[in-house]
N, CA and C of each residue as an Amber inpcrd file, in Angstrom:
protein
   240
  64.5370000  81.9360000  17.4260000  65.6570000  82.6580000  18.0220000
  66.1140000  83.7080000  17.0040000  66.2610000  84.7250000  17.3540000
  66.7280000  85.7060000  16.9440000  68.4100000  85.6990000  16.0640000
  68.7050000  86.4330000  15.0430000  70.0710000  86.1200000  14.0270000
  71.0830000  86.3130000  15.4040000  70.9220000  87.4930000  16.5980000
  71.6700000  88.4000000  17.1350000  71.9660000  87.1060000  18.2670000
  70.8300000  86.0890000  18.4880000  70.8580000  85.2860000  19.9410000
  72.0680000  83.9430000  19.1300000  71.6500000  83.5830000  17.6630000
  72.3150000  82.4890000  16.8710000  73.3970000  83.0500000  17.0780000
  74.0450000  83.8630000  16.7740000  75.3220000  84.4320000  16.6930000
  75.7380000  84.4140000  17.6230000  75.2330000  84.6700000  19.1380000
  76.1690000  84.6360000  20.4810000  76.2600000  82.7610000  20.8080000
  75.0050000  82.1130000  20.4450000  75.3920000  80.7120000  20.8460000
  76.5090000  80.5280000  20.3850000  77.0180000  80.5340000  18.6480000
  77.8020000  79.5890000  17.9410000  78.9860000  81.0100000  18.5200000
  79.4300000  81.6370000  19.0770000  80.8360000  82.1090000  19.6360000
  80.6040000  81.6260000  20.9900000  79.7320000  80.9050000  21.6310000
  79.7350000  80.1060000  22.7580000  80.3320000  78.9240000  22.5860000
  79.4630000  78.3330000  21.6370000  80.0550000  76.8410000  21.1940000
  81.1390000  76.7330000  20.9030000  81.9140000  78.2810000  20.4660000
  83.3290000  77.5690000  19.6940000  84.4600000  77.9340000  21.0530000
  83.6880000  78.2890000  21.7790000  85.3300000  78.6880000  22.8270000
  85.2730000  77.5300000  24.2080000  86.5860000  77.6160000  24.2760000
  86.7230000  76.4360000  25.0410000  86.1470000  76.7750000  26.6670000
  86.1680000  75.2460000  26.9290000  85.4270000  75.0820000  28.3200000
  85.8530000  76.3720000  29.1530000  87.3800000  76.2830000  29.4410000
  88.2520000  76.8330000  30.4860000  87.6640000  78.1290000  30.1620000
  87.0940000  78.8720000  28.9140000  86.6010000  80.4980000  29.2570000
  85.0240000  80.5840000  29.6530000  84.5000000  79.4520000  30.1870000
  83.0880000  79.4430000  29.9840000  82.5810000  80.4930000  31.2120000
  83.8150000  80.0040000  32.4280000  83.4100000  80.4980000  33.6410000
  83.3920000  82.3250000  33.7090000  84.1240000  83.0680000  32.3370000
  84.3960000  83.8230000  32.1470000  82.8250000  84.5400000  31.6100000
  82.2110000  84.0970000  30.3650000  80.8270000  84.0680000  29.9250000
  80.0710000  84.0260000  30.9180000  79.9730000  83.3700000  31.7670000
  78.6880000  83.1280000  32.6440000  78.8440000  84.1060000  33.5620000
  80.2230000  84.8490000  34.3850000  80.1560000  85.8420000  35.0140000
  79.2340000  87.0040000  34.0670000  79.8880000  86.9750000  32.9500000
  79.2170000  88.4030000  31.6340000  77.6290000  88.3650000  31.7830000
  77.5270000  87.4350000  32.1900000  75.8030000  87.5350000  31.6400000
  75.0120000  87.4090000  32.9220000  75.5790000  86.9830000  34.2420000
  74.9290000  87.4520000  35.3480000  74.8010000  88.2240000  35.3490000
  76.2170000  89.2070000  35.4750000  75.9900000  90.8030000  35.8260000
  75.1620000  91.7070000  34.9420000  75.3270000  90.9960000  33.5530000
  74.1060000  91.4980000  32.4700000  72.9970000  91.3630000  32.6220000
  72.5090000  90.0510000  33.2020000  71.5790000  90.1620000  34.3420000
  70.9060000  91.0590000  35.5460000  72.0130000  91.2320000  36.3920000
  71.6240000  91.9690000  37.5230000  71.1090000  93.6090000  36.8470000
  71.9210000  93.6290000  35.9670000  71.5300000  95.1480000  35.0540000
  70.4050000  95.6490000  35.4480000  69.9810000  94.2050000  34.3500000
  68.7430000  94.5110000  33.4120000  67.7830000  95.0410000  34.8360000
  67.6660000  93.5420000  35.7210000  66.7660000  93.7620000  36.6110000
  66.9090000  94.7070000  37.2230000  68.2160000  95.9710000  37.7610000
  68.3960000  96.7610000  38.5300000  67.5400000  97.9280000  37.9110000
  67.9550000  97.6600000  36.1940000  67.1440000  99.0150000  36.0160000
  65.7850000  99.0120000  35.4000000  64.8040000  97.8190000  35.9530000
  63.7790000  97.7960000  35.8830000  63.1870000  98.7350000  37.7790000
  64.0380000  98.0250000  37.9720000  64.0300000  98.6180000  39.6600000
  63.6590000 100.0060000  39.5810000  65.2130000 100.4150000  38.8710000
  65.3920000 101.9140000  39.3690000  64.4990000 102.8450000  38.2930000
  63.8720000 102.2970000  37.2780000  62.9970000 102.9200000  36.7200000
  61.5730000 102.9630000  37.0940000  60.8580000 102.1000000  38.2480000
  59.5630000 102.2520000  39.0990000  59.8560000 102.7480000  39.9580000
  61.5860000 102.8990000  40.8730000  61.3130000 103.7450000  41.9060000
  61.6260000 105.2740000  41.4970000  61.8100000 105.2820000  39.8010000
  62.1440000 106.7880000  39.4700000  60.6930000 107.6080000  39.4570000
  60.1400000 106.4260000  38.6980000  58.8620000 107.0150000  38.3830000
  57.9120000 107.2480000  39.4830000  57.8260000 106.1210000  40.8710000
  57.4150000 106.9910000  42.0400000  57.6400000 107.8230000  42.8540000
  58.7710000 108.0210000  42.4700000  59.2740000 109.7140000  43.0170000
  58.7150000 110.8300000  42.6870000  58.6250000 110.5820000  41.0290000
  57.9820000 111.2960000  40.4160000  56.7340000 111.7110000  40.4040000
  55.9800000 110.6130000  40.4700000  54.6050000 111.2230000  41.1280000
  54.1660000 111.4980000  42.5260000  54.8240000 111.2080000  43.1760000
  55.4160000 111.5150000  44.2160000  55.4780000 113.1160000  44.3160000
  56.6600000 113.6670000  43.8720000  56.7610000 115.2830000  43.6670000
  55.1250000 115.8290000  43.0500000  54.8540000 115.1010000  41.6250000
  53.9030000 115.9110000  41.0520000  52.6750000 116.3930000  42.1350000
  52.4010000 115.6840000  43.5020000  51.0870000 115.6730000  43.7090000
  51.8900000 117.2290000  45.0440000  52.7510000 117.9770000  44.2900000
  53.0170000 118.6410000  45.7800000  53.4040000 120.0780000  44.1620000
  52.7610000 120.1700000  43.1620000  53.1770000 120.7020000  42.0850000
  51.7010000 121.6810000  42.1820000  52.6150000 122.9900000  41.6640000
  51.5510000 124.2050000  41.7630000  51.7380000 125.0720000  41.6940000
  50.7320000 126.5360000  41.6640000  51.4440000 127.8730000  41.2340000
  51.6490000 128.6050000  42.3830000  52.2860000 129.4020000  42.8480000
  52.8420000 130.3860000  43.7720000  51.5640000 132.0080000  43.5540000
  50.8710000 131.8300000  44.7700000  50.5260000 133.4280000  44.1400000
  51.0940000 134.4370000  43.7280000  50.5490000 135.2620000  43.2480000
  51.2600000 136.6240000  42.0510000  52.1970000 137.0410000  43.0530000
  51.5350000 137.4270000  44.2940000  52.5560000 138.1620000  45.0490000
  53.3370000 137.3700000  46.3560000  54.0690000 136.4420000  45.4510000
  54.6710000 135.9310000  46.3670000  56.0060000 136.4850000  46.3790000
  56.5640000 136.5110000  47.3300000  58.1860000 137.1380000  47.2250000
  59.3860000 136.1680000  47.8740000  59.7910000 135.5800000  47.2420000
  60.8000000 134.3520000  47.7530000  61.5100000 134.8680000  48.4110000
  62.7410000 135.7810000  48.6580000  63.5060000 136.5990000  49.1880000
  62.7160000 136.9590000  50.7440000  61.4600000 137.0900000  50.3800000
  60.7610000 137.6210000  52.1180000  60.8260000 136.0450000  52.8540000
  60.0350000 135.4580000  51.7260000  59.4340000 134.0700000  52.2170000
  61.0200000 133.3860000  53.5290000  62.0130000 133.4790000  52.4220000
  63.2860000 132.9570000  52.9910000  63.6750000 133.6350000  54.1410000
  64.0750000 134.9790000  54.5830000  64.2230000 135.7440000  55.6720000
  63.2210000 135.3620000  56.5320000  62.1310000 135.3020000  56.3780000
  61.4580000 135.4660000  57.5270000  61.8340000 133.7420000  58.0900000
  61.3730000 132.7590000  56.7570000  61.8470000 131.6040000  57.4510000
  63.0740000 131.3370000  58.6960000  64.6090000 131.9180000  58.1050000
  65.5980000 132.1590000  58.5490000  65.3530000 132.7130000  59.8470000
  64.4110000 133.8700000  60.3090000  64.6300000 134.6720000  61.2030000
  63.3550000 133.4230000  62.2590000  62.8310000 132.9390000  61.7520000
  61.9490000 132.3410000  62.6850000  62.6340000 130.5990000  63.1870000
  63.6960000 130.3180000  62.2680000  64.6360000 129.2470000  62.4160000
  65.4760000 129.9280000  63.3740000  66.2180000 130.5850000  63.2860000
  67.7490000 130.6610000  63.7760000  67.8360000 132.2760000  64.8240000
  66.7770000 133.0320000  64.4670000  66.3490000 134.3990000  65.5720000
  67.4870000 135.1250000  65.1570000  67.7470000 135.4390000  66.3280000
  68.7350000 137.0990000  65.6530000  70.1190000 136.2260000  66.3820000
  71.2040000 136.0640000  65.9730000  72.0830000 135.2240000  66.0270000
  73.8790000 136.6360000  66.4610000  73.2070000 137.1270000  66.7160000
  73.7460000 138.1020000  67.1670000  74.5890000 138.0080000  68.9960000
């Protein structure tokens, strides 16, 4: 066992019963943590590759500004 794990037993051992229920909440939720952010770090990382496989260069002459208008005009027409 670790100096850091000895040290949390013996401030376990020395406090009385009546705060135990107090400890054991601390370390579920220290619990749920841990596991949450094992979670949220595989579903970060499949996002991530996820995006990468949609990753790429734009030809030279691409013009975002057209790209968007025309989108717009073929979404929503002349709104007039």
């Amino acid at each position: 066992m670790t100096r850091i794990k000895e040290r949390a037993v013996e401030m376990i051992q020395r406090m009385p019963d009546d705060d135990m229920l107090y400890v054991i909440n601390i370390l579920q939720n220290l619990e749920e943590m841990t596991t949450k952010k094992d979670v949220d770090r595989k579903q970060a990382m499949a996002a991530y590759q996820d995006l990468m496989k949609y990753r790429g260069r734009l030809p030279e002459d691409f013009e975002a500004d057209k790209e968007l208008a025309e989108a717009r005009e073929e979404k929503y027409g002349s709104i007039s």
